[in-house]
PDB file of N, CA, C, O and CB in Angstrom:
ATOM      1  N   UNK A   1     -91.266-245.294 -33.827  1.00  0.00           N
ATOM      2  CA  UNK A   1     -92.500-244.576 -33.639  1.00  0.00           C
ATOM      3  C   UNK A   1     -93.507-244.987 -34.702  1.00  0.00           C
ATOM      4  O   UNK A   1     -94.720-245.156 -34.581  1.00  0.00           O
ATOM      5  CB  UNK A   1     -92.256-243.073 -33.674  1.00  0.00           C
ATOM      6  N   UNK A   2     -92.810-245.096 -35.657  1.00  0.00           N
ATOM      7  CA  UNK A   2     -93.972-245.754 -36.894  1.00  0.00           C
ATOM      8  C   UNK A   2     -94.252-246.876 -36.528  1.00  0.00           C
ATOM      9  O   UNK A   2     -95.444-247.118 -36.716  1.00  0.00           O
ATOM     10  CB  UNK A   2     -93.532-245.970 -38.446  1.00  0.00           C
ATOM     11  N   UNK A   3     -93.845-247.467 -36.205  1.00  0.00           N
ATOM     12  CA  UNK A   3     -94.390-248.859 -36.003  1.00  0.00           C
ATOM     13  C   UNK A   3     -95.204-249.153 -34.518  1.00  0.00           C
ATOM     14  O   UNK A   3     -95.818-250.176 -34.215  1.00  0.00           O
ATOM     15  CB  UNK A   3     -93.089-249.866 -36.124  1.00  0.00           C
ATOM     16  N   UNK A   4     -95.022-248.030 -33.773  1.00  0.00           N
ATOM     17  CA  UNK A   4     -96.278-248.117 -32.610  1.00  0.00           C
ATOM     18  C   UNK A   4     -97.299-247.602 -33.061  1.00  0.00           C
ATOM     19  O   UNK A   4     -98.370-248.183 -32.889  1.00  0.00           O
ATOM     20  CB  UNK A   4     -96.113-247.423 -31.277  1.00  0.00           C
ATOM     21  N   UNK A   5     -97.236-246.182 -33.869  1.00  0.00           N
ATOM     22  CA  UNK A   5     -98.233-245.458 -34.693  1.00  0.00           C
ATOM     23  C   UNK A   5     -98.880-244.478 -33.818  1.00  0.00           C
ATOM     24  O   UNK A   5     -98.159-244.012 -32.936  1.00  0.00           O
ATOM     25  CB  UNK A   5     -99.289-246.395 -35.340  1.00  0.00           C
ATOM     26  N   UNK A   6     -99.976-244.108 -33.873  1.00  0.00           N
ATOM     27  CA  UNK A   6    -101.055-243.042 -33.026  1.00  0.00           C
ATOM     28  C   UNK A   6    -100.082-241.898 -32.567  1.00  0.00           C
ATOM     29  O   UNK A   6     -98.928-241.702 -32.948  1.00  0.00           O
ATOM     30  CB  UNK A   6    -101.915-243.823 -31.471  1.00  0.00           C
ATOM     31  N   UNK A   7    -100.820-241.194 -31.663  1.00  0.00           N
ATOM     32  CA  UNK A   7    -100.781-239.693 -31.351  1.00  0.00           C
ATOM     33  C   UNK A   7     -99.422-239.601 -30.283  1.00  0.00           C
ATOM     34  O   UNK A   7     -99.306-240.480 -29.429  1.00  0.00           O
ATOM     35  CB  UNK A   7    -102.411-239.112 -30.565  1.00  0.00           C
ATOM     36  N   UNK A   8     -98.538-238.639 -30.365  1.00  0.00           N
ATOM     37  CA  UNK A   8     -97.080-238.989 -29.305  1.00  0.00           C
ATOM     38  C   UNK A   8     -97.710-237.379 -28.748  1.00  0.00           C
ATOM     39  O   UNK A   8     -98.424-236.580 -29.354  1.00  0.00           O
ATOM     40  CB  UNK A   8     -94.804-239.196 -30.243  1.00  0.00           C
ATOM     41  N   UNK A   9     -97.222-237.319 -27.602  1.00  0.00           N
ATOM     42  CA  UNK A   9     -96.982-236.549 -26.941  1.00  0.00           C
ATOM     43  C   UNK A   9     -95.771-236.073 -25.926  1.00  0.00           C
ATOM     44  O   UNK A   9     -94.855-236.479 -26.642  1.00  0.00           O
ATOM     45  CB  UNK A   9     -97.773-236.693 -26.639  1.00  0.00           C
ATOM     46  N   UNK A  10     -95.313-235.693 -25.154  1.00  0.00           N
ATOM     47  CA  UNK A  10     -94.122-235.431 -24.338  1.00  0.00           C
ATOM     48  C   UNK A  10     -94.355-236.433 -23.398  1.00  0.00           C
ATOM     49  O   UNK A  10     -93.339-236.945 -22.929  1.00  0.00           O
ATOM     50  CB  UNK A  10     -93.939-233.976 -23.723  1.00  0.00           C
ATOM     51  N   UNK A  11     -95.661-236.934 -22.917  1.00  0.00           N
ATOM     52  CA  UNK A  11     -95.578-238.115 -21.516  1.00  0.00           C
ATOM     53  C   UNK A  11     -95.263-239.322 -22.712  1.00  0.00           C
ATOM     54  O   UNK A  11     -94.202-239.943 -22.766  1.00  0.00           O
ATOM     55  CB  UNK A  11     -97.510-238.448 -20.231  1.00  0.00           C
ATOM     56  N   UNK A  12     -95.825-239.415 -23.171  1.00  0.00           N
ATOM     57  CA  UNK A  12     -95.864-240.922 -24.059  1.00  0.00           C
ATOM     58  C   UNK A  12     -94.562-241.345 -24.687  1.00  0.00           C
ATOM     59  O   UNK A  12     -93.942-242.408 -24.703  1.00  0.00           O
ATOM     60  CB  UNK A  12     -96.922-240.861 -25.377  1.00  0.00           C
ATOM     61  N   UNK A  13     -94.316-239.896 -25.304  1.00  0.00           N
ATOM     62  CA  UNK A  13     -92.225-240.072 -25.589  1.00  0.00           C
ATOM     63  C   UNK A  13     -91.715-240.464 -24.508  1.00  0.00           C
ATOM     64  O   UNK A  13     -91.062-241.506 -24.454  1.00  0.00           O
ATOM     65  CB  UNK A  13     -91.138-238.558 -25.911  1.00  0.00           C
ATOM     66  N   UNK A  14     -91.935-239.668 -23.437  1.00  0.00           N
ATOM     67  CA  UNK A  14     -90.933-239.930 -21.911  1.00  0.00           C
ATOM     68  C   UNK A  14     -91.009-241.956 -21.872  1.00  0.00           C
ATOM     69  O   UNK A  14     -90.119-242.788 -22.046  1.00  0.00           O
ATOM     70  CB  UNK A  14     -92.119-238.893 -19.873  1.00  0.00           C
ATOM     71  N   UNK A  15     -92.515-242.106 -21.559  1.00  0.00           N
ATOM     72  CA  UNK A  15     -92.198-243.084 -21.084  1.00  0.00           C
ATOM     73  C   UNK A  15     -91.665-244.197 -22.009  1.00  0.00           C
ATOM     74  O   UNK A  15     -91.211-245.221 -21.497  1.00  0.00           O
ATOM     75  CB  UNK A  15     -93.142-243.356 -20.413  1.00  0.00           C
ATOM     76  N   UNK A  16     -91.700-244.041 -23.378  1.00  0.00           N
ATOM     77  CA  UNK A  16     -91.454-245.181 -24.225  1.00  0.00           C
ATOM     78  C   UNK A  16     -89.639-244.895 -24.316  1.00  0.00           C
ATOM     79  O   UNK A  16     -89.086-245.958 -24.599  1.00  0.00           O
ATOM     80  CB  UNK A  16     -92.498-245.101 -25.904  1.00  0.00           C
ATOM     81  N   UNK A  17     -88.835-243.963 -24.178  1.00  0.00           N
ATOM     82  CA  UNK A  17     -87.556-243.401 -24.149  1.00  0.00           C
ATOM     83  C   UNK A  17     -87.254-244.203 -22.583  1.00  0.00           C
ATOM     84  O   UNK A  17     -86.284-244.953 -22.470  1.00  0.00           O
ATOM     85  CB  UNK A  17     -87.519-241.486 -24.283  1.00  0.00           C
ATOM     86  N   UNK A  18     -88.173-243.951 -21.456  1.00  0.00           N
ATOM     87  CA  UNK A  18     -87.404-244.641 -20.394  1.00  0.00           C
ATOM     88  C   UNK A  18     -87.285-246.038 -20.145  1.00  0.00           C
ATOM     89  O   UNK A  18     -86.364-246.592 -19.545  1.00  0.00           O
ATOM     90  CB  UNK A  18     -87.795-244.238 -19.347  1.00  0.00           C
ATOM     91  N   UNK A  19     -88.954-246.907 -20.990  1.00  0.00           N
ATOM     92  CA  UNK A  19     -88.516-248.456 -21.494  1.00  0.00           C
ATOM     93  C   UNK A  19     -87.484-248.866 -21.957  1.00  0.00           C
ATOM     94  O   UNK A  19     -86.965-249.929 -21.616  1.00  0.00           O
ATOM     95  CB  UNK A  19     -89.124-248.931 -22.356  1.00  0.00           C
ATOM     96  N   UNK A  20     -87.035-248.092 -22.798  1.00  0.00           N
ATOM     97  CA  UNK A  20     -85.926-248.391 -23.527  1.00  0.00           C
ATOM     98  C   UNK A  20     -84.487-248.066 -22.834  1.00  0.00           C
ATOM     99  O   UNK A  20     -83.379-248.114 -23.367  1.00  0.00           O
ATOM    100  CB  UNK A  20     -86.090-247.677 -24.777  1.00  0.00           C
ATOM    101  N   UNK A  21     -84.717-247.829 -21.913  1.00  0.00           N
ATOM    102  CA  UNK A  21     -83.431-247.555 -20.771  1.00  0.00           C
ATOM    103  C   UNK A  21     -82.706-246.100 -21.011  1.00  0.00           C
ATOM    104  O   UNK A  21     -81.539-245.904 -20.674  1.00  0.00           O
ATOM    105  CB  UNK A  21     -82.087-248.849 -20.968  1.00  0.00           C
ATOM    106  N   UNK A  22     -83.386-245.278 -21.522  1.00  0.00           N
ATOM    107  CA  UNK A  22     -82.390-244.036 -21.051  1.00  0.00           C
ATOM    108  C   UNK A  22     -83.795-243.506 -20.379  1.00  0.00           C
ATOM    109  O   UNK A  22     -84.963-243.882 -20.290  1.00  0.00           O
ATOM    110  CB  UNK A  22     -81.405-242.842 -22.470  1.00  0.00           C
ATOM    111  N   UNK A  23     -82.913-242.325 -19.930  1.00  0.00           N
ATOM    112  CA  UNK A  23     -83.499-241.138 -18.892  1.00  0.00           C
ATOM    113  C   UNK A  23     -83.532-239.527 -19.410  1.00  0.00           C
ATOM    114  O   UNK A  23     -82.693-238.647 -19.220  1.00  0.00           O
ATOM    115  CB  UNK A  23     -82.482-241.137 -17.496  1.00  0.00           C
ATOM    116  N   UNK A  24     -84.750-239.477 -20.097  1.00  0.00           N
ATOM    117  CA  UNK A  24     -84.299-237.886 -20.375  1.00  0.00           C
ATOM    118  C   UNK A  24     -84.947-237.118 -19.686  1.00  0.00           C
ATOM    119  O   UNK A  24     -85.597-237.546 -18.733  1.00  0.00           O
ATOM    120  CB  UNK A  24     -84.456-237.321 -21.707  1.00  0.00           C
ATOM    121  N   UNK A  25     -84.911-235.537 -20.078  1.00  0.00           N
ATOM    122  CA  UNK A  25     -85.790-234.855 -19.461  1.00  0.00           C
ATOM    123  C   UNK A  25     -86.642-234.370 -20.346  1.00  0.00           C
ATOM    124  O   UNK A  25     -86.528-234.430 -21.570  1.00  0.00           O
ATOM    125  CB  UNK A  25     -85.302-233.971 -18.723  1.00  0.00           C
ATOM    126  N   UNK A  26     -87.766-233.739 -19.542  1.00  0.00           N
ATOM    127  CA  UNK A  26     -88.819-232.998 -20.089  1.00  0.00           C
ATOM    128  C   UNK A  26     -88.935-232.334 -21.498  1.00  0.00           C
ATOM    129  O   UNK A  26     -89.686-232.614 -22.432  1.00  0.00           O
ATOM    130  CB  UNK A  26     -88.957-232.109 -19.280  1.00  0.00           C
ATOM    131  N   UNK A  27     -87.805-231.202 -21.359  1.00  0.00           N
ATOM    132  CA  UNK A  27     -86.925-230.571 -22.399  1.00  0.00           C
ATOM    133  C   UNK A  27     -86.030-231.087 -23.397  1.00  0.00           C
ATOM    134  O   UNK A  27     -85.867-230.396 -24.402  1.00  0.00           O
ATOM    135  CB  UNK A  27     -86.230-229.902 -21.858  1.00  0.00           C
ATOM    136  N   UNK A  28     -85.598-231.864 -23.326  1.00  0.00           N
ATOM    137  CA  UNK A  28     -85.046-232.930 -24.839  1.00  0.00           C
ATOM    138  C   UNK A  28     -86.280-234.037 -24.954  1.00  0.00           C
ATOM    139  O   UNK A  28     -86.629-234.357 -26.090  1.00  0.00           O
ATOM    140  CB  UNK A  28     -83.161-234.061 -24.513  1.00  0.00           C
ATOM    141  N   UNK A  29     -86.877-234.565 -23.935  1.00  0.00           N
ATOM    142  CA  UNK A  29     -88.205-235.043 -24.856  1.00  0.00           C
ATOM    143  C   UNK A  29     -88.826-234.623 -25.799  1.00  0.00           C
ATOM    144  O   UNK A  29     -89.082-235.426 -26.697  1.00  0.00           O
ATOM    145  CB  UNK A  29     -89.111-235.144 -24.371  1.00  0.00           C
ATOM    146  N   UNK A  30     -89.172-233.562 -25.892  1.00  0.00           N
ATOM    147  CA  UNK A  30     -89.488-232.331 -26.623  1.00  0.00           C
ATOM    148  C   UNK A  30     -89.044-231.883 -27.627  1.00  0.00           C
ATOM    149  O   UNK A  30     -89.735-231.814 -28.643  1.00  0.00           O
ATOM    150  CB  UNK A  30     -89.378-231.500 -26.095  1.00  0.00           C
ATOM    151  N   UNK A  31     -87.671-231.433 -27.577  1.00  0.00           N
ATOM    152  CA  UNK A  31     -86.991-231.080 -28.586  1.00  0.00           C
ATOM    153  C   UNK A  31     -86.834-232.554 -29.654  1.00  0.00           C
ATOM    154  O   UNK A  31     -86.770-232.536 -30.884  1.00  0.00           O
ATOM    155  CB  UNK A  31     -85.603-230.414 -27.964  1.00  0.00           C
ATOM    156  N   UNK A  32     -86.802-233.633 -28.855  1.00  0.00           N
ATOM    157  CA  UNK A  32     -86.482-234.691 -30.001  1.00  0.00           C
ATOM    158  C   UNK A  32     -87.889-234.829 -30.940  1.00  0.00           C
ATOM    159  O   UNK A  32     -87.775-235.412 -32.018  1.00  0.00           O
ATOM    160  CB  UNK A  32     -86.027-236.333 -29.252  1.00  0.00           C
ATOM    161  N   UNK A  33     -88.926-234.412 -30.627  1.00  0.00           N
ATOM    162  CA  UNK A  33     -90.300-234.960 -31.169  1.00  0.00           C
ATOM    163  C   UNK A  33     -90.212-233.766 -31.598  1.00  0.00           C
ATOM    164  O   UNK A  33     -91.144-233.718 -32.401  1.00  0.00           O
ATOM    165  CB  UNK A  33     -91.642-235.546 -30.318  1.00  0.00           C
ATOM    166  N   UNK A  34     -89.507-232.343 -31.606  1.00  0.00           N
ATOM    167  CA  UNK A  34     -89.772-231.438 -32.792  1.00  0.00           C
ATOM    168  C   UNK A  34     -88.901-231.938 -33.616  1.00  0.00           C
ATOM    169  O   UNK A  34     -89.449-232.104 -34.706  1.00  0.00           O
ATOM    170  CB  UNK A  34     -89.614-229.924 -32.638  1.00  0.00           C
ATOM    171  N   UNK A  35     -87.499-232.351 -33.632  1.00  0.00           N
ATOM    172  CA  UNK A  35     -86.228-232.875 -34.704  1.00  0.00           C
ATOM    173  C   UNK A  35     -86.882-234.211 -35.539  1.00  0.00           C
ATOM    174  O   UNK A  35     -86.335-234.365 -36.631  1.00  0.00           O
ATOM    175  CB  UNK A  35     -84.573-233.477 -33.672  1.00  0.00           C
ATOM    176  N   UNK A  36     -88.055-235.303 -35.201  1.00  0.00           N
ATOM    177  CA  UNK A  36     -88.505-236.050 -35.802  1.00  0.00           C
ATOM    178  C   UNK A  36     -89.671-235.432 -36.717  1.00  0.00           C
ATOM    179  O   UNK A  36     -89.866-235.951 -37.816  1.00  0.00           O
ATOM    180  CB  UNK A  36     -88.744-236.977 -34.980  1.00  0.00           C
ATOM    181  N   UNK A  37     -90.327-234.517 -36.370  1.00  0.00           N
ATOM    182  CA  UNK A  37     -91.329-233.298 -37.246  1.00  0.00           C
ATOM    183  C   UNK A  37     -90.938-233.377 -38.524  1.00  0.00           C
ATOM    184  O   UNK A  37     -91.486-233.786 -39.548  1.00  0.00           O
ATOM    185  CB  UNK A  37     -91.162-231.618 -36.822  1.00  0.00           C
ATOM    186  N   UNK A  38     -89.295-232.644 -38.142  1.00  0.00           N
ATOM    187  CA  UNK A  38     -88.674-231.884 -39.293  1.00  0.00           C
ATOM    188  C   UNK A  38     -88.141-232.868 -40.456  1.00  0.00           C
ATOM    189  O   UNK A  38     -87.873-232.581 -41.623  1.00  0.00           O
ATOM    190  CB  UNK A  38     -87.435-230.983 -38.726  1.00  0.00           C
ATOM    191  N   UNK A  39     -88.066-234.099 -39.802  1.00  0.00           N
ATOM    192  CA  UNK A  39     -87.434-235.302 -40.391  1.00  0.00           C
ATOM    193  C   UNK A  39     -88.481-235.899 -41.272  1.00  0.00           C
ATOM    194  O   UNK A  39     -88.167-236.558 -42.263  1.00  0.00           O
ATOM    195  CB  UNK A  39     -86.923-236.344 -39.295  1.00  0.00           C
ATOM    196  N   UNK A  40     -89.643-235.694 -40.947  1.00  0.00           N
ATOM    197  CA  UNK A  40     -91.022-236.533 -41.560  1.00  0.00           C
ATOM    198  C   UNK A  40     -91.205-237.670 -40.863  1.00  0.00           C
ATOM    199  O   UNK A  40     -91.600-238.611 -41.552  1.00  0.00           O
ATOM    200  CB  UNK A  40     -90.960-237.020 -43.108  1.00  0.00           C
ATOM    201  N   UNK A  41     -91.088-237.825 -40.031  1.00  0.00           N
ATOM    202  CA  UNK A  41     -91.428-239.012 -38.916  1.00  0.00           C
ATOM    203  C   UNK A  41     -92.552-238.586 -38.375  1.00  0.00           C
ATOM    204  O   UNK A  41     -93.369-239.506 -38.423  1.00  0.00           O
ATOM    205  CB  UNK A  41     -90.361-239.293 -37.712  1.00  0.00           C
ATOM    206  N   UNK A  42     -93.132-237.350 -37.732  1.00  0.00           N
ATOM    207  CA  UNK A  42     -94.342-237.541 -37.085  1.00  0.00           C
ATOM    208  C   UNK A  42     -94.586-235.775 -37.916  1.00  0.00           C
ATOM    209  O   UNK A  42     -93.760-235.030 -38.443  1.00  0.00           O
ATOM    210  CB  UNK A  42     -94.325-237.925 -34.996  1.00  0.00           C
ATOM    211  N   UNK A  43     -95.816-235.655 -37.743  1.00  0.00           N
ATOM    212  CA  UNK A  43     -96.465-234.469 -37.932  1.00  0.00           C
ATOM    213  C   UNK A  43     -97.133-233.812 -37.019  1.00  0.00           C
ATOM    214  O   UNK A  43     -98.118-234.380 -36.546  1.00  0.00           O
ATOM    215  CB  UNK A  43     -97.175-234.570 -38.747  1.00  0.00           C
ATOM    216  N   UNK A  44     -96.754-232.350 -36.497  1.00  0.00           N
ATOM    217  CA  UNK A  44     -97.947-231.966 -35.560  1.00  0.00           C
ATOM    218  C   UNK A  44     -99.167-231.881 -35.927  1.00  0.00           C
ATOM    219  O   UNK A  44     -99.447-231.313 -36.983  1.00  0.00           O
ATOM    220  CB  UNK A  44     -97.837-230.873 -35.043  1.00  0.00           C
ATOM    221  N   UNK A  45    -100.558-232.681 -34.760  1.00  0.00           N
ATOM    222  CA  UNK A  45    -101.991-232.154 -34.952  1.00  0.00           C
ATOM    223  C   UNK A  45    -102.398-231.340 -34.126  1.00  0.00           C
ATOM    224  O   UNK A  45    -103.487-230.766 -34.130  1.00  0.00           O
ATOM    225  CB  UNK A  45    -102.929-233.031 -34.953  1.00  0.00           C
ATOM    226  N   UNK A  46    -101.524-231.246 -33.355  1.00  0.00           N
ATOM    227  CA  UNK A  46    -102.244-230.227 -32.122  1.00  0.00           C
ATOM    228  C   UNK A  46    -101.115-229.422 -31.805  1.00  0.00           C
ATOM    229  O   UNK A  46     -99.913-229.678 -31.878  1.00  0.00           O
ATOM    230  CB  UNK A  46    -102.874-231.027 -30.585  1.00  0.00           C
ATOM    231  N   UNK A  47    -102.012-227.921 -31.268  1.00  0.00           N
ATOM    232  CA  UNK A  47    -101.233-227.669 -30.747  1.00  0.00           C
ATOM    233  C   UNK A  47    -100.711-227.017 -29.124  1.00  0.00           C
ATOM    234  O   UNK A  47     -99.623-226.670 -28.663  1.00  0.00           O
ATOM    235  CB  UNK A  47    -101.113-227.300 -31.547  1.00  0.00           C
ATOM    236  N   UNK A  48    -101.989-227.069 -28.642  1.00  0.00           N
ATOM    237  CA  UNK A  48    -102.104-227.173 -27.127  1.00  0.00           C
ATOM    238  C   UNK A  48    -103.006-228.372 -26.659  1.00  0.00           C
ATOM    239  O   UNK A  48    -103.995-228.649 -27.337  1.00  0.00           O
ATOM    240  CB  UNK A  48    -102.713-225.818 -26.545  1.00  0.00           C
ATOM    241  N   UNK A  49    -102.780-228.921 -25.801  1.00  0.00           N
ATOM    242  CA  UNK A  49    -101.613-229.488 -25.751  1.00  0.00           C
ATOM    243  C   UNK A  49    -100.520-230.088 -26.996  1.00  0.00           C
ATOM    244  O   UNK A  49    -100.909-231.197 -27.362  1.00  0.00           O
ATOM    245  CB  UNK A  49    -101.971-230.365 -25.003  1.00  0.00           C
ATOM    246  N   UNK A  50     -99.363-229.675 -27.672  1.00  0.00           N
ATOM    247  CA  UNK A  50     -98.889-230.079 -28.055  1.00  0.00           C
ATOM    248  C   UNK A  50     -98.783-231.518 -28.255  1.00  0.00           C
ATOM    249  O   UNK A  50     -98.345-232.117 -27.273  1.00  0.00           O
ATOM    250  CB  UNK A  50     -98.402-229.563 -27.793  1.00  0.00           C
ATOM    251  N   UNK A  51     -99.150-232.420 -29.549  1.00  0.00           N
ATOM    252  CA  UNK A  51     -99.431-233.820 -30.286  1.00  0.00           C
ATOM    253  C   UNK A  51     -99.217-234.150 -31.449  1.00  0.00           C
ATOM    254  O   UNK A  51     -99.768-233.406 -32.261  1.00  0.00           O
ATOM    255  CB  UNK A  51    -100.514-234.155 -30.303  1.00  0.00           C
ATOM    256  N   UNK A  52     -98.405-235.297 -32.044  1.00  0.00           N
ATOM    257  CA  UNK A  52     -97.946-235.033 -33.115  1.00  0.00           C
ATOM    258  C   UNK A  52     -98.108-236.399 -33.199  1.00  0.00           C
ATOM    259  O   UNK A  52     -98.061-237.222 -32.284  1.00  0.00           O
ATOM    260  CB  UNK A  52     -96.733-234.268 -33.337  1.00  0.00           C
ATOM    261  N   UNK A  53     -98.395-236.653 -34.950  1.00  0.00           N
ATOM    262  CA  UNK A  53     -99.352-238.360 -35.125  1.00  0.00           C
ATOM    263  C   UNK A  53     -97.876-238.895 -36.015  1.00  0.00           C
ATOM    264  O   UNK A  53     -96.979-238.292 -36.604  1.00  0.00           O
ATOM    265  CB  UNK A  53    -101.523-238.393 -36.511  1.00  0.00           C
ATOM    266  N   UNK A  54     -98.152-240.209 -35.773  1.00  0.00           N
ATOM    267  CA  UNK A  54     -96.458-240.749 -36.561  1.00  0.00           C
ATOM    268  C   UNK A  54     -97.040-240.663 -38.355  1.00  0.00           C
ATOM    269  O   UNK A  54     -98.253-240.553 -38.536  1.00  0.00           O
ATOM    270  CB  UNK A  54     -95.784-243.140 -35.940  1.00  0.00           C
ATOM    271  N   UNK A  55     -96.265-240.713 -39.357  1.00  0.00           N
ATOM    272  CA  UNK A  55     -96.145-240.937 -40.572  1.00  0.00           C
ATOM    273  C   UNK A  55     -95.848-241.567 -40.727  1.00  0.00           C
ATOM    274  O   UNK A  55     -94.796-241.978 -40.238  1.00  0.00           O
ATOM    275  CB  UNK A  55     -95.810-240.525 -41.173  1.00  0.00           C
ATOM    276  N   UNK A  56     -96.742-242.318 -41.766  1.00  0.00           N
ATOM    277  CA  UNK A  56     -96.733-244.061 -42.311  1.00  0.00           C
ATOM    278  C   UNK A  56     -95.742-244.273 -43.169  1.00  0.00           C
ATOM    279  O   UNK A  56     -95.974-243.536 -44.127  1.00  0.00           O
ATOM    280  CB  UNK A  56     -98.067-244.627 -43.163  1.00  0.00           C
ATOM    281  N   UNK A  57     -94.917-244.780 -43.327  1.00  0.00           N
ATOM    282  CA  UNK A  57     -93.996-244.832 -43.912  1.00  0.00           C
ATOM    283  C   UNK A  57     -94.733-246.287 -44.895  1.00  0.00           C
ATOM    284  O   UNK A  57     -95.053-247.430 -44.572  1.00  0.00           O
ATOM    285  CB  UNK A  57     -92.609-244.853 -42.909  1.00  0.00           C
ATOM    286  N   UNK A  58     -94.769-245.535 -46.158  1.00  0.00           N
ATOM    287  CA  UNK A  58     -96.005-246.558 -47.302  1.00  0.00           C
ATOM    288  C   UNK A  58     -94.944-247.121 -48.873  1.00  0.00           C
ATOM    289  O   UNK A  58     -95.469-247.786 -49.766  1.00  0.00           O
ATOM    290  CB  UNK A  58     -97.841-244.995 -48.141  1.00  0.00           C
TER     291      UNK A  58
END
């Protein structure tokens, strides 16, 4: 995610998770982009629609 950078959302996770050959759903899309939050990988900026920007790893 750092290294694509900009704003993630639940469509933009989906589809970059299904490039990569798995299949999730809606609901662990989600949950994984809150578990990367907590990690310092992305930060929420929004919050309806829910959006969260990656952290630069400097």
């Amino acid at each position: 995610m750092r290294a694509y950078g900009g704003h993630w959302d639940t469509e933009r996770a989906l589809r970059t998770l299904r490039d990569a050959g798995h299949d999730p759903q809606d609901k662990r899309t989600r949950q994984i982009l809150r578990d990367l939050a907590s990690e310092d990988v992305l930060v929420k900026v929004e919050d309806w629609p829910v959006r969260y920007a990656a952290v630069r790893a400097d």
